[in-house]
C-alpha positions as CSV (number, residue, x, y, z in Angstrom):
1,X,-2.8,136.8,61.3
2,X,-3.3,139.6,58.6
3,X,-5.3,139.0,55.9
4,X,-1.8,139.7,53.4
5,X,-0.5,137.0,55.4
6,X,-3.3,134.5,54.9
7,X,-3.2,135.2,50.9
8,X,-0.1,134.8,51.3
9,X,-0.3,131.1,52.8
10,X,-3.1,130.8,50.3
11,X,-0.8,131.6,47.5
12,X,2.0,129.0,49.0
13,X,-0.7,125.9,49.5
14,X,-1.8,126.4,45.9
15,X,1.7,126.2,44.5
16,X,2.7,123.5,46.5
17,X,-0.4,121.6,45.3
18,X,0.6,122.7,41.2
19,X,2.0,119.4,39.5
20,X,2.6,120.8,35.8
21,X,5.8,121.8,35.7
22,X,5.2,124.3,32.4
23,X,2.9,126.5,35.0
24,X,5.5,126.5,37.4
25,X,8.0,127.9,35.4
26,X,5.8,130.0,34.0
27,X,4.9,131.5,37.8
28,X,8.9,131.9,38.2
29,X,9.1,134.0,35.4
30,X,5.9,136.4,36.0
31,X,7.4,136.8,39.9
32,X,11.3,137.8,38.6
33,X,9.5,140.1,35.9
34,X,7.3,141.9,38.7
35,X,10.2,142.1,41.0
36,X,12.4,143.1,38.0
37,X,9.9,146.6,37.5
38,X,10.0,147.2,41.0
39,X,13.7,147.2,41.4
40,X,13.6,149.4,37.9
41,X,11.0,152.0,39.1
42,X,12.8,151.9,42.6
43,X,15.7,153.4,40.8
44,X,14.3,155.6,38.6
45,X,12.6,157.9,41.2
46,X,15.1,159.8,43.2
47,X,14.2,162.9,45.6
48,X,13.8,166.2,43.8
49,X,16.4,168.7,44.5
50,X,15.3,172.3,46.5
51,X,16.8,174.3,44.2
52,X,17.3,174.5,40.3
53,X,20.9,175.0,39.6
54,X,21.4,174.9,35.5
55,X,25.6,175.4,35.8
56,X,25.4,172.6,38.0
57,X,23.4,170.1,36.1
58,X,25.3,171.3,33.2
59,X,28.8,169.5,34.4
60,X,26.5,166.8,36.2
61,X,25.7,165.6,32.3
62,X,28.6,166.8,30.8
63,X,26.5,169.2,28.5
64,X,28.5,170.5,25.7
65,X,27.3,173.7,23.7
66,X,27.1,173.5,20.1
67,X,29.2,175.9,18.0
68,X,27.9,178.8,16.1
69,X,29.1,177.2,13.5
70,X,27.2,174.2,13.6
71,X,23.6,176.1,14.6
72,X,24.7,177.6,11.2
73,X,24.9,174.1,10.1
74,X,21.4,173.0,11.5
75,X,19.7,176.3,10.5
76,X,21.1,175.7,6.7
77,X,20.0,172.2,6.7
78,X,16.5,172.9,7.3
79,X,15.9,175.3,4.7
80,X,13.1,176.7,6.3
81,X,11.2,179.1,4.0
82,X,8.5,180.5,6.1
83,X,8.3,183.9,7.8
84,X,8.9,184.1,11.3
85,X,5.8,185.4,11.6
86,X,4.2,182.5,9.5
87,X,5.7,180.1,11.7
88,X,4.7,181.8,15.0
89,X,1.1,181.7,13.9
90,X,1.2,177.8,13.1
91,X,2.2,177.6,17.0
């Protein structure tokens, strides 16, 4: 027997021997929240593609340009009065 499979045994004797109910539930709840992260993480990480394509991530997430006219918009609503220079230079 592996030693994962004895702590495991050792893990199953001492919750058979647990008579508070309260601690029991509470040992339910860690074990779905662990196995809960693992299924999450599971499905965050996928294989990274070979090659970069940017046209086709662009219709993957249905990326949508903004207008000239809105950039106009944006650059108007920040009234930024710096220099280009000045602003470079706090980079």
């Amino acid at each position: 027997m592996t030693t994962l499979e004895l702590r495991k045994y050792r893990l199953i004797k001492l919750i058979t021997s647990l008579e508070d109910e309260l601690l029991i539930s509470k040992l339910e709840k860690l074990l779905n929240e662990l196995n809960e992260e693992d299924t999450v993480l599971l499905n965050l990480s996928k294989p990274m593609r070979e090659k970069l394509d940017i046209e086709q991530l662009i219709k993957e997430q249905n990326y949508k340009h903004p207008s000239k006219k809105l950039l106009n918009e944006i650059i108007e609503e920040a009234d930024i009065q710096e220099s280009i220079d000045d602003l470079l230079e706090m980079i």
